[in-house]
PDB file of N, CA, C and O in Angstrom:
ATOM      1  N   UNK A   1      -6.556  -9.441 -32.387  1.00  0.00           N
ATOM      2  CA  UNK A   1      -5.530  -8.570 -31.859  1.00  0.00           C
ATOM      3  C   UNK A   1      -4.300  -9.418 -31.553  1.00  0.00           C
ATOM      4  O   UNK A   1      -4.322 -10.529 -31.022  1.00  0.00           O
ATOM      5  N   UNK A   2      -3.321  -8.803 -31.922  1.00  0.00           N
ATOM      6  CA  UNK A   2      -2.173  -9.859 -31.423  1.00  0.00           C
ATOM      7  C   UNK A   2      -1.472  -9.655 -29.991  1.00  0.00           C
ATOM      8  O   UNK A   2      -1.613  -8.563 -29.439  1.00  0.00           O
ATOM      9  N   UNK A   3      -1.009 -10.278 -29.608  1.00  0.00           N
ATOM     10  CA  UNK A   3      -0.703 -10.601 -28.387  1.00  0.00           C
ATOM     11  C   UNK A   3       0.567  -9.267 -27.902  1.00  0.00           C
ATOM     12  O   UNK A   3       0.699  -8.807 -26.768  1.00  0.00           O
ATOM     13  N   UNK A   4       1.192  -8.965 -28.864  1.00  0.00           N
ATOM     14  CA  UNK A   4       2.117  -7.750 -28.274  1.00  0.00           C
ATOM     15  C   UNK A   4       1.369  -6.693 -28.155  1.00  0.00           C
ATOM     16  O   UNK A   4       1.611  -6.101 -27.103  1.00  0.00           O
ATOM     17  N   UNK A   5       0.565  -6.211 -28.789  1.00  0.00           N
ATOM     18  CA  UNK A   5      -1.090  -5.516 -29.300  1.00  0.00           C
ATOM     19  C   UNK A   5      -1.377  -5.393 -27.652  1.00  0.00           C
ATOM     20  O   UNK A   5      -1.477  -4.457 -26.858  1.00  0.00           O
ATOM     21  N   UNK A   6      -1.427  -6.358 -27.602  1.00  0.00           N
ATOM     22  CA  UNK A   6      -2.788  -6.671 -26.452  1.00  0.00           C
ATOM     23  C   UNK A   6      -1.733  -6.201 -25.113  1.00  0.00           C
ATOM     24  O   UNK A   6      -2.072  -5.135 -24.598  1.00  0.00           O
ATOM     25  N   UNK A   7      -0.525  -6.863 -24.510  1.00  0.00           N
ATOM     26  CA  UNK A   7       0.513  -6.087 -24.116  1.00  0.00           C
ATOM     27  C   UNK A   7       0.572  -5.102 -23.572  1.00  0.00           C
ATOM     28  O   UNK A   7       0.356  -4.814 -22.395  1.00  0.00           O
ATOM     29  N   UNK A   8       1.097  -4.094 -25.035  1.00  0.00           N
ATOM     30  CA  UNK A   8       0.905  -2.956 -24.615  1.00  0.00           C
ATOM     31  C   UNK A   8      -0.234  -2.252 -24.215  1.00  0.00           C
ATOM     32  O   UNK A   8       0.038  -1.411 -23.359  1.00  0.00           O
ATOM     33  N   UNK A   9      -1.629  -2.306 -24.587  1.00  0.00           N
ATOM     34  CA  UNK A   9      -2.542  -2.442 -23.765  1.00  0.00           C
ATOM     35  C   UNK A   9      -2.894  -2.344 -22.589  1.00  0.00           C
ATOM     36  O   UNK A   9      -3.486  -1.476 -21.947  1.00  0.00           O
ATOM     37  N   UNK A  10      -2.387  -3.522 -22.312  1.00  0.00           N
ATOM     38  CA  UNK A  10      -2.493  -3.597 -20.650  1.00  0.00           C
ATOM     39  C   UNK A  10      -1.405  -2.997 -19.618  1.00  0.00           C
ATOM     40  O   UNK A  10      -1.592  -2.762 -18.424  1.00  0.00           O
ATOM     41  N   UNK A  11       0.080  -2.758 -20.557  1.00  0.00           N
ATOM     42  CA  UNK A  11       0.654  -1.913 -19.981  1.00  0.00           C
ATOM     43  C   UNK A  11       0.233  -0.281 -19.886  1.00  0.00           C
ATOM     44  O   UNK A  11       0.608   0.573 -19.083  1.00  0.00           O
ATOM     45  N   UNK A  12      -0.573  -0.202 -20.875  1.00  0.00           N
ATOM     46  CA  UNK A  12      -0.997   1.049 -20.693  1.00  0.00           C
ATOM     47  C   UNK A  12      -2.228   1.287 -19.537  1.00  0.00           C
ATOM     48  O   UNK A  12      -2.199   2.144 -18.654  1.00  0.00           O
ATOM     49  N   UNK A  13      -3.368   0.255 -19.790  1.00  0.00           N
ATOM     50  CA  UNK A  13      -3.867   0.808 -18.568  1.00  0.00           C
ATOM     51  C   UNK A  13      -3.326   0.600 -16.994  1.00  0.00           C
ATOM     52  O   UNK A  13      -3.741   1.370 -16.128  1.00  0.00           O
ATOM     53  N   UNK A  14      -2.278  -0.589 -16.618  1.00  0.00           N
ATOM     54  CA  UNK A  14      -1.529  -0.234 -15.738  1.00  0.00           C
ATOM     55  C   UNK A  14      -0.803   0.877 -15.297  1.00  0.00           C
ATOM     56  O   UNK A  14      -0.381   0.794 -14.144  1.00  0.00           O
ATOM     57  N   UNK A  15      -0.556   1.871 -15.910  1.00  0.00           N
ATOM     58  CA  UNK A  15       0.141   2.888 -16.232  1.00  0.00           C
ATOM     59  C   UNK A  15      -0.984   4.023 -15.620  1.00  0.00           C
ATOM     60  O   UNK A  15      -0.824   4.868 -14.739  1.00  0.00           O
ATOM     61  N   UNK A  16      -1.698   3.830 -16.110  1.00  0.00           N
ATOM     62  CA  UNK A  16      -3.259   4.817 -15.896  1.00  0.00           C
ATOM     63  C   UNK A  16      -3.970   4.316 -14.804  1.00  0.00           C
ATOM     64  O   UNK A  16      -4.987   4.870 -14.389  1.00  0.00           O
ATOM     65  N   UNK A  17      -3.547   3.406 -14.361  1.00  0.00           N
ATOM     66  CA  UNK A  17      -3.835   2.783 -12.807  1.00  0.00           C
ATOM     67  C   UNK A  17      -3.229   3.894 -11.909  1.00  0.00           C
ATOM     68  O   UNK A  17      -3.889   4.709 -11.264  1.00  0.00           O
ATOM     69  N   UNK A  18      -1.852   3.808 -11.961  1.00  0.00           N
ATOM     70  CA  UNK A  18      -1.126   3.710 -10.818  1.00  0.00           C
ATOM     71  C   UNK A  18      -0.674   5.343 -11.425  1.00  0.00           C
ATOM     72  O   UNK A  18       0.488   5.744 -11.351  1.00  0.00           O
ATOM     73  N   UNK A  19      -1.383   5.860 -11.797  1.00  0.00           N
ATOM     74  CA  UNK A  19      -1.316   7.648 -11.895  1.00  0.00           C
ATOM     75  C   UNK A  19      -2.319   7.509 -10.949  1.00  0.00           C
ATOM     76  O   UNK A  19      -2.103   7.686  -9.751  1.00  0.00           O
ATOM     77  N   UNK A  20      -3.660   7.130 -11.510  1.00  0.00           N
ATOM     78  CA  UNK A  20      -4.632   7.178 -10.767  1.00  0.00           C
ATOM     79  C   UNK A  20      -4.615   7.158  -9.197  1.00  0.00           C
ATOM     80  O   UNK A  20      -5.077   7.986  -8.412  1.00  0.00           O
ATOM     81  N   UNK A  21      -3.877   5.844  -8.932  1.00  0.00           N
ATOM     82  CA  UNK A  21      -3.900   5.879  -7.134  1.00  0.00           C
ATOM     83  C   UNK A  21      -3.403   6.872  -6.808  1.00  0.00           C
ATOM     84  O   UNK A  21      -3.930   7.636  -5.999  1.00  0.00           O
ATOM     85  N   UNK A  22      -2.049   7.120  -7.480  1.00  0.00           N
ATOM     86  CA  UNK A  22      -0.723   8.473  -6.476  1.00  0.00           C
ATOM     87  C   UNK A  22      -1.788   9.758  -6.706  1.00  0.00           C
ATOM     88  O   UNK A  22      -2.211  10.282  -5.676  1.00  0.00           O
ATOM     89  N   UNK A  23      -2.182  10.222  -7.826  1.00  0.00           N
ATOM     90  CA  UNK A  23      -3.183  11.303  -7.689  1.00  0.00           C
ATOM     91  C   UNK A  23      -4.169  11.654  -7.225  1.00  0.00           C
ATOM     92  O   UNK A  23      -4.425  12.813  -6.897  1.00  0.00           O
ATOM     93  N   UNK A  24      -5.165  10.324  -7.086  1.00  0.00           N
ATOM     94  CA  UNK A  24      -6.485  10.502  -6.799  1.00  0.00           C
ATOM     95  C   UNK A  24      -7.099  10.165  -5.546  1.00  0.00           C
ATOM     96  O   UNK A  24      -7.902  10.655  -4.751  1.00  0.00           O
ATOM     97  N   UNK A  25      -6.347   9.050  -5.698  1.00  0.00           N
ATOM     98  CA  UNK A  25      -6.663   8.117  -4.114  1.00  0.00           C
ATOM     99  C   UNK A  25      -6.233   9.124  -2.872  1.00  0.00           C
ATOM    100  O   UNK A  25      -5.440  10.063  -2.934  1.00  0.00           O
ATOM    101  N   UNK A  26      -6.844   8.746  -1.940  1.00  0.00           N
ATOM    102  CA  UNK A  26      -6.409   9.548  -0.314  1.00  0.00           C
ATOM    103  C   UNK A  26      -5.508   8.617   0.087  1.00  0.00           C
ATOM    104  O   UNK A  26      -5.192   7.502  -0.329  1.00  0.00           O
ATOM    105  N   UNK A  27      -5.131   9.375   1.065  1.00  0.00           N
ATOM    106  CA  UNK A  27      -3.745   7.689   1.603  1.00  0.00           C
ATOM    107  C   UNK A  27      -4.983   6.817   2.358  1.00  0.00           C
ATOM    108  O   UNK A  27      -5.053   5.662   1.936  1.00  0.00           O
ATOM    109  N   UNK A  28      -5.846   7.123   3.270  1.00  0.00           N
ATOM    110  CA  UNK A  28      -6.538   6.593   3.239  1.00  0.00           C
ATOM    111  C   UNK A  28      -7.080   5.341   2.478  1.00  0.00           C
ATOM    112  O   UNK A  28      -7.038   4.320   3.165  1.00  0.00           O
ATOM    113  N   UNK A  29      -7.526   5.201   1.350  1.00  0.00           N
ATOM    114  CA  UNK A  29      -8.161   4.016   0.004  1.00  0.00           C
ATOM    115  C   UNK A  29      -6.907   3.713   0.124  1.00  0.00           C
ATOM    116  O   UNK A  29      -6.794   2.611   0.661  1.00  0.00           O
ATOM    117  N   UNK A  30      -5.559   4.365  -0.226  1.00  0.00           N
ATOM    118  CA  UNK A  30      -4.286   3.531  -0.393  1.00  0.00           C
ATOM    119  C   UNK A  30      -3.625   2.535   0.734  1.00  0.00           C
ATOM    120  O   UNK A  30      -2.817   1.606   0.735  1.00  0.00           O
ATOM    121  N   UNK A  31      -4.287   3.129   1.534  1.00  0.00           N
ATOM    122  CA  UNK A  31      -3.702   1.964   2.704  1.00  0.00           C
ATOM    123  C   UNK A  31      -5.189   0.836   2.950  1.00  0.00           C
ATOM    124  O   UNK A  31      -5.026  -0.214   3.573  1.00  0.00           O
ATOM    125  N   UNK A  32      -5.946   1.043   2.643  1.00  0.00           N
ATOM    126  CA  UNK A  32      -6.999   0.646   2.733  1.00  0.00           C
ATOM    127  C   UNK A  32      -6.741  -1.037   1.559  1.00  0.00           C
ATOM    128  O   UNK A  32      -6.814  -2.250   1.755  1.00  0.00           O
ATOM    129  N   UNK A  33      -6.517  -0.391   0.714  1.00  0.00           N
ATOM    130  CA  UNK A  33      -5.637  -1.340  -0.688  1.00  0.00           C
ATOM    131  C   UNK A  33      -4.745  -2.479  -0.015  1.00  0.00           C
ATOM    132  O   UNK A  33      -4.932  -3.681   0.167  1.00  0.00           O
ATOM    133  N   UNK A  34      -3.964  -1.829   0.204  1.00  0.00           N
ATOM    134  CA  UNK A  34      -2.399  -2.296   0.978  1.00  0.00           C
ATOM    135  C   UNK A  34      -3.453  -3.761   1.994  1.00  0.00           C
ATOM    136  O   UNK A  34      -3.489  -4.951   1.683  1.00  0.00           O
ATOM    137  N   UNK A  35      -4.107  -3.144   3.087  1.00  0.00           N
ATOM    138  CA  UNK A  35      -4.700  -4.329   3.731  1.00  0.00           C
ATOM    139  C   UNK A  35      -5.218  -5.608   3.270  1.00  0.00           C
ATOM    140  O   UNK A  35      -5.011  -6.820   3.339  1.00  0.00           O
ATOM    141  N   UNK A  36      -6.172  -4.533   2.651  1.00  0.00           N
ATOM    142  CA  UNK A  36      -7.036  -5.844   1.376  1.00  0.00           C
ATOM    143  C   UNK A  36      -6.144  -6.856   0.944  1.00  0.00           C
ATOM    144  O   UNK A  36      -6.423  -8.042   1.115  1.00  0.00           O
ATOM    145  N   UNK A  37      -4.902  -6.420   0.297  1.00  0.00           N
ATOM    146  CA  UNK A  37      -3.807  -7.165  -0.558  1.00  0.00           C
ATOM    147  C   UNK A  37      -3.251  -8.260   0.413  1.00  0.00           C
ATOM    148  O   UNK A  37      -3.052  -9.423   0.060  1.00  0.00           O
ATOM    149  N   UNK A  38      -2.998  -7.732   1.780  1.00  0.00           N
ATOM    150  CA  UNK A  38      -2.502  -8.267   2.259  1.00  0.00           C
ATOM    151  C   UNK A  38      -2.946  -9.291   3.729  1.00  0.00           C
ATOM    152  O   UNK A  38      -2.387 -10.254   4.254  1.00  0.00           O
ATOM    153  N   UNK A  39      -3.865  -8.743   3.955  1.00  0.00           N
ATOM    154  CA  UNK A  39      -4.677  -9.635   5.296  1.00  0.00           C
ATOM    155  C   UNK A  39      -5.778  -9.964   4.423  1.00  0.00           C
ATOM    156  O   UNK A  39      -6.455  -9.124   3.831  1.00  0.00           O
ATOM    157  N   UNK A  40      -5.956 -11.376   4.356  1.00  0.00           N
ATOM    158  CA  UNK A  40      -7.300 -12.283   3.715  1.00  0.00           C
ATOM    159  C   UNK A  40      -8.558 -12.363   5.023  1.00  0.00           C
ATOM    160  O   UNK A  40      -8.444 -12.216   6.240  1.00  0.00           O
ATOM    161  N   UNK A  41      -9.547 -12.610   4.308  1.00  0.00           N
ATOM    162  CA  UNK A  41     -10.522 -13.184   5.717  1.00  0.00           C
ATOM    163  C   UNK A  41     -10.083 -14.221   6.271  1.00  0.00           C
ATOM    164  O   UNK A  41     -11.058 -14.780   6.772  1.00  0.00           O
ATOM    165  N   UNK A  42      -9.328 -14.696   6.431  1.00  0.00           N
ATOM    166  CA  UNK A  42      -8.785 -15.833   7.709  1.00  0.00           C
ATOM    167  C   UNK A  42      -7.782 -15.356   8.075  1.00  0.00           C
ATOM    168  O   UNK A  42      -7.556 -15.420   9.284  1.00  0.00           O
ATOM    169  N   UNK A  43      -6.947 -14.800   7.328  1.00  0.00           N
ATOM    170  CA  UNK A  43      -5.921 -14.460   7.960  1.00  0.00           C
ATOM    171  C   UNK A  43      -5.399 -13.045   9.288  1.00  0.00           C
ATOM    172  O   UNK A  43      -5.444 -11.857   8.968  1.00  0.00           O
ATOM    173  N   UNK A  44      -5.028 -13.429  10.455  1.00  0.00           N
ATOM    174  CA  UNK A  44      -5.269 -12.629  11.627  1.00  0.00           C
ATOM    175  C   UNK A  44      -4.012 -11.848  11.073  1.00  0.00           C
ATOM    176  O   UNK A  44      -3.341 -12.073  10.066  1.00  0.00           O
ATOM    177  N   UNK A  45      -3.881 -10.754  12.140  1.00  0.00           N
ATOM    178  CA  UNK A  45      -2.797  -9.562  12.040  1.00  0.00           C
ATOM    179  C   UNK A  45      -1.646 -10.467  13.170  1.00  0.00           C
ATOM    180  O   UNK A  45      -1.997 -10.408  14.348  1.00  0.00           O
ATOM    181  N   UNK A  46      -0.895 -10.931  13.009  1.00  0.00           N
ATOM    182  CA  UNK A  46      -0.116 -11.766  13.882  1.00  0.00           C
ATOM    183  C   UNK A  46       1.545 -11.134  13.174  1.00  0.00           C
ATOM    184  O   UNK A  46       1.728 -10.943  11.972  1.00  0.00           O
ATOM    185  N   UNK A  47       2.316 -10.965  13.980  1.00  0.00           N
ATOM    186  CA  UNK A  47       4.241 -10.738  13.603  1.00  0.00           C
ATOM    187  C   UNK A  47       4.400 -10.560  12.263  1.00  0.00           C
ATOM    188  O   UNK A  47       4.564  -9.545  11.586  1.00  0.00           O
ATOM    189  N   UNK A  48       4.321 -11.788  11.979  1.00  0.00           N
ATOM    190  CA  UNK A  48       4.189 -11.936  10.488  1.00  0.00           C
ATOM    191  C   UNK A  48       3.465 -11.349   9.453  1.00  0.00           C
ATOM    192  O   UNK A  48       4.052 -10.822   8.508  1.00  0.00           O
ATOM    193  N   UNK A  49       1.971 -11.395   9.550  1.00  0.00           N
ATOM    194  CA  UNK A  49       1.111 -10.160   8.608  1.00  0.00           C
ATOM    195  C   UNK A  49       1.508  -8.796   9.624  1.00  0.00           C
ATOM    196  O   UNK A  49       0.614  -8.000   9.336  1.00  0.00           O
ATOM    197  N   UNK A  50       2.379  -8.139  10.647  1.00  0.00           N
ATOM    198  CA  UNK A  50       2.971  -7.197  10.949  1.00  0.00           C
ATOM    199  C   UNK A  50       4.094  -6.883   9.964  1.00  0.00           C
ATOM    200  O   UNK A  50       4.260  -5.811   9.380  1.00  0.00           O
ATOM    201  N   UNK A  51       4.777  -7.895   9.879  1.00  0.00           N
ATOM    202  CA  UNK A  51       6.091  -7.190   8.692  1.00  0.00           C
ATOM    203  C   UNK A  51       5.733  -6.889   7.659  1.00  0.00           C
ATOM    204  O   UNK A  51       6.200  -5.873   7.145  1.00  0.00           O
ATOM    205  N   UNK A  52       4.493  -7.897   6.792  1.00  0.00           N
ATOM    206  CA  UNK A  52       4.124  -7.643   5.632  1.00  0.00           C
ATOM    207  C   UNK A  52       3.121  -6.685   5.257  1.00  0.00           C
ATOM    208  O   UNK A  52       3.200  -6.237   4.114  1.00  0.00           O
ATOM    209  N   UNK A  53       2.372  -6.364   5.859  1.00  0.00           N
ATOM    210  CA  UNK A  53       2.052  -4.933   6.047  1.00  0.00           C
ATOM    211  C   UNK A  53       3.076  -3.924   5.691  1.00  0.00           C
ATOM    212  O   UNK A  53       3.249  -3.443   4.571  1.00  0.00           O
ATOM    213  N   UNK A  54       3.682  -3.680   6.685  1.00  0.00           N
ATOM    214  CA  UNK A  54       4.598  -2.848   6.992  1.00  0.00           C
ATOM    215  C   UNK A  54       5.891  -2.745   5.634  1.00  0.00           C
ATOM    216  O   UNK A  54       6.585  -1.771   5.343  1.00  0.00           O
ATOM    217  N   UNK A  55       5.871  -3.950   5.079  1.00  0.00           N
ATOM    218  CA  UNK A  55       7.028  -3.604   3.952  1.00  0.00           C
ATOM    219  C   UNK A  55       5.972  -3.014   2.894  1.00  0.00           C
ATOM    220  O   UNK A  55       6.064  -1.880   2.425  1.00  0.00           O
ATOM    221  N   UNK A  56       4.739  -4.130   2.513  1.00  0.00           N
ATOM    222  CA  UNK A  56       3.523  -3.325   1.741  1.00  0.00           C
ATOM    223  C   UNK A  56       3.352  -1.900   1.769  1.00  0.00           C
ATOM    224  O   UNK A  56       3.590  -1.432   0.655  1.00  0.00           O
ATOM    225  N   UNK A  57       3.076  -1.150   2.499  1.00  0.00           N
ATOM    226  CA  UNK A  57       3.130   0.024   3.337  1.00  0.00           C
ATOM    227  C   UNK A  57       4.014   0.861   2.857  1.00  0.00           C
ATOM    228  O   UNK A  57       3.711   1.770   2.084  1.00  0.00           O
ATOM    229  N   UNK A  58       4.916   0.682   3.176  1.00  0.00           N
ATOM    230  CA  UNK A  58       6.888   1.353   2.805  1.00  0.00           C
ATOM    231  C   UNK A  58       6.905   1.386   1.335  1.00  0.00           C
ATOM    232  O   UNK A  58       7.153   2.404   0.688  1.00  0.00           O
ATOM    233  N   UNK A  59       6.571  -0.034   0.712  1.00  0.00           N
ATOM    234  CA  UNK A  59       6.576   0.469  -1.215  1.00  0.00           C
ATOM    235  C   UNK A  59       5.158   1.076  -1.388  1.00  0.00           C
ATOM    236  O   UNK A  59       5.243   1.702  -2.444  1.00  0.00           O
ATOM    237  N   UNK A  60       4.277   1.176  -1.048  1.00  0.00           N
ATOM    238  CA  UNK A  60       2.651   1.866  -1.791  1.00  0.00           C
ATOM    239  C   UNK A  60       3.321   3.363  -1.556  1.00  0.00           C
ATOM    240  O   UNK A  60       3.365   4.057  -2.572  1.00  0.00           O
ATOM    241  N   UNK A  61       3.822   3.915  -0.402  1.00  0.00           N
ATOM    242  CA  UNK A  61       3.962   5.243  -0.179  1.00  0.00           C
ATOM    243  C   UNK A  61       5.467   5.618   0.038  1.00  0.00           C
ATOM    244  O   UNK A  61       5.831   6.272   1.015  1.00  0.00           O
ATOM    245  N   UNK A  62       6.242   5.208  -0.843  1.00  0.00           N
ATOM    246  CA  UNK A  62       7.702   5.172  -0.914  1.00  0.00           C
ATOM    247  C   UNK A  62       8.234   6.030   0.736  1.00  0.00           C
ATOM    248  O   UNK A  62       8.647   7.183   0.856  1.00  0.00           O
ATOM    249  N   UNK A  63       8.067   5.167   1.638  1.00  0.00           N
ATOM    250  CA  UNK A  63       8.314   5.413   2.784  1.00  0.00           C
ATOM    251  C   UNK A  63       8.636   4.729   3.142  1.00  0.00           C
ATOM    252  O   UNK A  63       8.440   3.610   2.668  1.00  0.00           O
ATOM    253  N   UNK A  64       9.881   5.100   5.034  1.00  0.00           N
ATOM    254  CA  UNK A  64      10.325   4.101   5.570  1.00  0.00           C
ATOM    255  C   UNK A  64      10.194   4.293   7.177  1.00  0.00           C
ATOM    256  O   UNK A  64      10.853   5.219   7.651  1.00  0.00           O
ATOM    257  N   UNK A  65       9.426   3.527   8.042  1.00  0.00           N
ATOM    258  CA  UNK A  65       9.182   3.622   9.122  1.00  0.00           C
ATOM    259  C   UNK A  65      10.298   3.454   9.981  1.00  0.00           C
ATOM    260  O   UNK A  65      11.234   2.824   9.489  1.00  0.00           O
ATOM    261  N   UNK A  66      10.460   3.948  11.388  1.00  0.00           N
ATOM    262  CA  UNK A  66      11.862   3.631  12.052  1.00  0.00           C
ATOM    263  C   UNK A  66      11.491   2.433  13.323  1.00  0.00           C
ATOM    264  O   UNK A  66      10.339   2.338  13.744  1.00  0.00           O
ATOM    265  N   UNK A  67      12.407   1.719  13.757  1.00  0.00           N
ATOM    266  CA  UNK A  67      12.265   0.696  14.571  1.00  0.00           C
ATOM    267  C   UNK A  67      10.668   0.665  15.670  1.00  0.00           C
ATOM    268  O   UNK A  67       9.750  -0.103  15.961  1.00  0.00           O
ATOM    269  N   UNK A  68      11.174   2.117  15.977  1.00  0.00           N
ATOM    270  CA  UNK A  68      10.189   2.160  17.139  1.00  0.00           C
ATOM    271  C   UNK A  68       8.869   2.245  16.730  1.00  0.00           C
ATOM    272  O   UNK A  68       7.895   1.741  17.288  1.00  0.00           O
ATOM    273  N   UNK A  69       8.907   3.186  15.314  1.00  0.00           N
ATOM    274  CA  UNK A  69       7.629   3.544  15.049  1.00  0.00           C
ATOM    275  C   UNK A  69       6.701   2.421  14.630  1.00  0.00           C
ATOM    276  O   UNK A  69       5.471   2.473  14.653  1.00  0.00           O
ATOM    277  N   UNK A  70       7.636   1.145  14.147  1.00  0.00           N
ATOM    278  CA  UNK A  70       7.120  -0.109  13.406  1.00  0.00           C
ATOM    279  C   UNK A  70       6.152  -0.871  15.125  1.00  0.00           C
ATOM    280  O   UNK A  70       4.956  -1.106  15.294  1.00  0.00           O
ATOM    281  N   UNK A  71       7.270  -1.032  16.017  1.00  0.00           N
ATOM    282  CA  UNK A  71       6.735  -1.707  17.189  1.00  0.00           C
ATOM    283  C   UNK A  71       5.578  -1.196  17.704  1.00  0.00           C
ATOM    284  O   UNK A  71       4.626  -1.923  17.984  1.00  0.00           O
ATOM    285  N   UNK A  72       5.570   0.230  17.886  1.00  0.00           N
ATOM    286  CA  UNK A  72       4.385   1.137  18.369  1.00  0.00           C
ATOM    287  C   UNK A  72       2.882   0.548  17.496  1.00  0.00           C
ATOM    288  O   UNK A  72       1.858   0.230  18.101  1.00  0.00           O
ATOM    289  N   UNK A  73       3.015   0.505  16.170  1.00  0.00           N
ATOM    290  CA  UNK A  73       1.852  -0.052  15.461  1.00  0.00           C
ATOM    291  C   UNK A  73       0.643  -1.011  15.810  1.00  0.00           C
ATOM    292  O   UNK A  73       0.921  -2.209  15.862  1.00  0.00           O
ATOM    293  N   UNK A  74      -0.373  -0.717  16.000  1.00  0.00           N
ATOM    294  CA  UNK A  74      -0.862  -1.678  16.433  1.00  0.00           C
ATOM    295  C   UNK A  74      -2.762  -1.193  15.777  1.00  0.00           C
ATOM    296  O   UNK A  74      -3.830  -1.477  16.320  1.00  0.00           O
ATOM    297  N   UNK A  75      -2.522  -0.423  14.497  1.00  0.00           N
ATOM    298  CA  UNK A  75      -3.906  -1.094  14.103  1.00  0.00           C
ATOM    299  C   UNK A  75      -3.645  -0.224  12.839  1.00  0.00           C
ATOM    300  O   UNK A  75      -2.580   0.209  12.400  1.00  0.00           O
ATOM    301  N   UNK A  76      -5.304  -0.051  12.237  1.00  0.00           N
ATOM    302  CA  UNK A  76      -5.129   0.883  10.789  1.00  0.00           C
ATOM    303  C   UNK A  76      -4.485   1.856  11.167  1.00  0.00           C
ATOM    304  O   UNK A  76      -3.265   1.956  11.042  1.00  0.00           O
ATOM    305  N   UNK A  77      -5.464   2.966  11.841  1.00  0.00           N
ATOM    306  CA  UNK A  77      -5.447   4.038  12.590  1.00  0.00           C
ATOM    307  C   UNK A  77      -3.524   4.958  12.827  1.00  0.00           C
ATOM    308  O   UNK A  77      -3.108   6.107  12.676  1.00  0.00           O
ATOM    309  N   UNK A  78      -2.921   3.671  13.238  1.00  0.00           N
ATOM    310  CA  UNK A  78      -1.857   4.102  13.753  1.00  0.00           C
ATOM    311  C   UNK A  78      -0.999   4.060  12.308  1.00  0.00           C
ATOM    312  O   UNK A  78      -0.485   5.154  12.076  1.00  0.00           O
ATOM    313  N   UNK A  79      -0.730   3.040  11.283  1.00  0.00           N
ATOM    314  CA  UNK A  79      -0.503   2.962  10.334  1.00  0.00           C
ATOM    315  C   UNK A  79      -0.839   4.276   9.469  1.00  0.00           C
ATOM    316  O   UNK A  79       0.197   4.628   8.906  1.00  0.00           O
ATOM    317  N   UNK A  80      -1.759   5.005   9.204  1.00  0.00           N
ATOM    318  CA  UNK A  80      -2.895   6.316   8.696  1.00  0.00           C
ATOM    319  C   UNK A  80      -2.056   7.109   9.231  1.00  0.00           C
ATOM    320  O   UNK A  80      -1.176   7.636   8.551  1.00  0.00           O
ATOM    321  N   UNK A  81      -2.207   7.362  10.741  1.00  0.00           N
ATOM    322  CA  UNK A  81      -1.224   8.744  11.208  1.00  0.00           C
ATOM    323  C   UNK A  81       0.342   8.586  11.327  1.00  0.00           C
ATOM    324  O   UNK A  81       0.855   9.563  11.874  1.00  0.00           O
ATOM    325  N   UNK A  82       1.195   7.635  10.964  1.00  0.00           N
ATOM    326  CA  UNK A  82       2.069   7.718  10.384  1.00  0.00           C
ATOM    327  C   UNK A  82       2.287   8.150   9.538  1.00  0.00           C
ATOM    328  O   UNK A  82       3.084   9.083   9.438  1.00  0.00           O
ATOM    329  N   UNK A  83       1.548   7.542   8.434  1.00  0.00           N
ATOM    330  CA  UNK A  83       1.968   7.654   6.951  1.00  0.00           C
ATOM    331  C   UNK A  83       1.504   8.979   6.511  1.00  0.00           C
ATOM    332  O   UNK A  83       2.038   9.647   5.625  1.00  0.00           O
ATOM    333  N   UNK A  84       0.172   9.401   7.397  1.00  0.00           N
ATOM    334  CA  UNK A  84       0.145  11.035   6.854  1.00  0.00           C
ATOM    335  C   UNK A  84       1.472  11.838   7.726  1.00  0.00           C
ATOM    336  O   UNK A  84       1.699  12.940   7.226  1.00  0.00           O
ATOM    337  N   UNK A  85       1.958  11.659   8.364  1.00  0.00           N
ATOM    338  CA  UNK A  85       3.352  12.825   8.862  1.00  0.00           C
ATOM    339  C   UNK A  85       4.487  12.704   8.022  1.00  0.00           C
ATOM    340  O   UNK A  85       5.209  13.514   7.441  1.00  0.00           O
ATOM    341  N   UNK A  86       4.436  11.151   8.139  1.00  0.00           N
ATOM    342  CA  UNK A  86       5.357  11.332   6.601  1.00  0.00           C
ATOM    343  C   UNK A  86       5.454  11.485   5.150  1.00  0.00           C
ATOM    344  O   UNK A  86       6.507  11.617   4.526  1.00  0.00           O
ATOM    345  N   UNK A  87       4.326  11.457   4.685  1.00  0.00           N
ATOM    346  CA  UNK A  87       4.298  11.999   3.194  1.00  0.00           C
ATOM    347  C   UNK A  87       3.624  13.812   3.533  1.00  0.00           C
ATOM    348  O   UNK A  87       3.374  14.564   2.591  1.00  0.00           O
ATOM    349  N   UNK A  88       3.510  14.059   4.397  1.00  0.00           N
ATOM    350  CA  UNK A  88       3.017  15.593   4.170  1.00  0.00           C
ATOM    351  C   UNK A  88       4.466  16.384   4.722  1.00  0.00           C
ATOM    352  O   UNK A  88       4.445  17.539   5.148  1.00  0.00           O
ATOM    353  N   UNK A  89       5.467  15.715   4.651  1.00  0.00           N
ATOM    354  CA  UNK A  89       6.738  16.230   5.451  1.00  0.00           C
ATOM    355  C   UNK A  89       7.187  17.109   4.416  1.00  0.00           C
ATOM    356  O   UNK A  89       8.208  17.779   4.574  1.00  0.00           O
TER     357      UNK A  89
END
């Protein structure tokens, strides 16, 4: 197979990925994702894995949290009932 072959390929099942999540997935698994990606097993939830979350977060569910709502955050849970008020808006 040649390599542009192969390519498009993989652009295609990327493509069939990421139908898949926006359709299928609950926000739930999708934020569930988002963590995984982003907090490792050593790595604690500290300021820093706070922002990156939180920008993670904002592109998976083309959303944007407001100052307060970011500070208020303080686990999955709260992250979940955000993000469901704002995508069911």
């Amino acid at each position: 197979m040649s390599g542009l072959k192969t390519i498009k390929i993989l652009i295609n099942i990327s493509k069939i990925c990421i139908i898949y999540e926006v359709n299928f997935m609950t926000n739930e698994e999708r934020l569930k994702k988002v963590f995984i990606s982003v907090i490792d097993e050593d790595n604690e939830w500290d300021s820093l894995t706070h922002v990156q979350l939180t920008i993670a977060i904002e592109r998976e569910f083309n959303i944007k949290f407001k100052t307060a709502e970011i500070i208020g955050i303080n686990s999955f849970g709260d992250f979940l009932f955000l993000i469901k008020q704002k995508v069911e808006i």
